[in-house]
C-alpha positions as CSV (number, residue, x, y, z in Angstrom):
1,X,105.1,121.4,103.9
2,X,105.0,117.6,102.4
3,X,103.0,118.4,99.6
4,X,106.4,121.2,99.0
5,X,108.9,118.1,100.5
6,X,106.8,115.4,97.9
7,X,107.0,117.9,94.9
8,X,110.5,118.0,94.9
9,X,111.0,114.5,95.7
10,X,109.2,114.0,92.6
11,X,111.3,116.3,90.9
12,X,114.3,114.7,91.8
13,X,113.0,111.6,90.7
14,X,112.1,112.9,87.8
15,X,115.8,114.2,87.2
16,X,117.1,110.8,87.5
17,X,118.4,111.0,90.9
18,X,116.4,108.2,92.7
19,X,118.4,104.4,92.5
20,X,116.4,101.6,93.0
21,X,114.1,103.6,94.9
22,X,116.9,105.4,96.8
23,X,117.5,109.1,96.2
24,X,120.9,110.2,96.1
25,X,122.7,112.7,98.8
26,X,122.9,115.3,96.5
27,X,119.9,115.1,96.3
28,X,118.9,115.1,100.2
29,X,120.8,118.3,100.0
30,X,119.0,120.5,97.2
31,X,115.6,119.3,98.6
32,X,116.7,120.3,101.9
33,X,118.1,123.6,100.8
34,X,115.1,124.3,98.9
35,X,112.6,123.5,101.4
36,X,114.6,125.6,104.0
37,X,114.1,128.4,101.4
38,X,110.5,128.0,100.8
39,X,109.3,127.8,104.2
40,X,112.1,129.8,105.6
41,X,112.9,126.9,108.1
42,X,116.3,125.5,109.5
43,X,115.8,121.8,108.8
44,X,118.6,119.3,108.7
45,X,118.9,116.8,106.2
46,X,117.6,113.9,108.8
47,X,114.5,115.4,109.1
48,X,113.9,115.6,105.6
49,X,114.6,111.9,105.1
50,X,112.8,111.2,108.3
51,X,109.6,112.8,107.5
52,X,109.7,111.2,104.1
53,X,110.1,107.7,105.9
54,X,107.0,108.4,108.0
55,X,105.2,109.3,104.9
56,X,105.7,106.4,103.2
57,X,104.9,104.4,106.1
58,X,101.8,106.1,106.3
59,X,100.7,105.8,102.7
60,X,101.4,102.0,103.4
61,X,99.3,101.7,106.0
62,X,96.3,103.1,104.3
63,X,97.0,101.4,101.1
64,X,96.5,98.1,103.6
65,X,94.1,98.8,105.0
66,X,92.0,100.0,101.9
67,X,92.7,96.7,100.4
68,X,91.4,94.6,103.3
69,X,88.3,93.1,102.4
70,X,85.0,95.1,103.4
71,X,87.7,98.1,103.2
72,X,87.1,100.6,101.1
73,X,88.6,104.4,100.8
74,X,86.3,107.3,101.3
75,X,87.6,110.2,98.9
76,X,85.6,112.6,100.8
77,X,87.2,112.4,104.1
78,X,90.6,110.7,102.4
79,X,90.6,107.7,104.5
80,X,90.3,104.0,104.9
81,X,86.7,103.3,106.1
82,X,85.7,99.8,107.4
83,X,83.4,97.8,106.4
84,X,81.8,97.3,110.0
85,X,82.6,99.0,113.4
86,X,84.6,96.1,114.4
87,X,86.5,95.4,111.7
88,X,89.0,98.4,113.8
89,X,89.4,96.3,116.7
90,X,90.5,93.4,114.3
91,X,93.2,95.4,113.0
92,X,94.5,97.0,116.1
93,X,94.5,93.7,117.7
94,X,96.3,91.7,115.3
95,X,98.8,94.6,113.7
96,X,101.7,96.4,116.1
97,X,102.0,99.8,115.6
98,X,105.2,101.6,116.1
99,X,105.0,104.1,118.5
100,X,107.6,105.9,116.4
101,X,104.7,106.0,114.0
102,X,103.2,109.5,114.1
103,X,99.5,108.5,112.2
104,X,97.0,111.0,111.1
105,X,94.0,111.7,113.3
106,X,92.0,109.3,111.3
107,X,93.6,106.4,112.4
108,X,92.4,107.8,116.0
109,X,88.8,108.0,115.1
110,X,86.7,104.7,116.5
111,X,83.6,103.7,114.5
């Protein structure tokens, strides 16, 4: 479902309906529409936008910590790997994580 929900943001993107990084409601509404239709689902427009949010959220948070020195991204697993075991203590200590913040299971996993 967010590769289909990413596609068509792309699309719409693509289209020219994206502002200064903001896409436009019409264009909230043929995504949802579409998406709906593709995996025969009742979703409102909100949870569109909000899973899109969380996304990007999330693709921020691994793009930090993959550039955190003695990070590094394993393409196997697709994930941030530290450099030593501690180095996840570090970051939990010091960054605050929204609970609103759904993270994949990899964030979960302790070294």
């Amino acid at each position: 479902m967010d590769a289909c929900l990413v596609g068509l943001l792309v699309d719409q993107f693509q289209q020219g309906n994206c502002v200064k990084g903001v896409f436009q409601n019409s264009s909230w509404k043929t995504i949802t529409a579409t998406l709906n239709y593709r995996m025969a689902m009742t979703l409102e427009m909100s949870h569109c936008k909000n899973r899109w949010k969380v996304l990007k959220q999330t693709y921020h948070l691994y793009q930090e910590l993959s550039n955190k020195t003695g990070w590094g991204w394993d393409d196997a697993r697709k994930m941030a790997v530290p450099g030593d075991a501690q180095d996840w203590d570090r970051v939990i200590s010091v960054c605050a994580i929204e609970d609103s913040l759904v993270l994949p299971w990899s964030f979960h996993i302790r070294y």
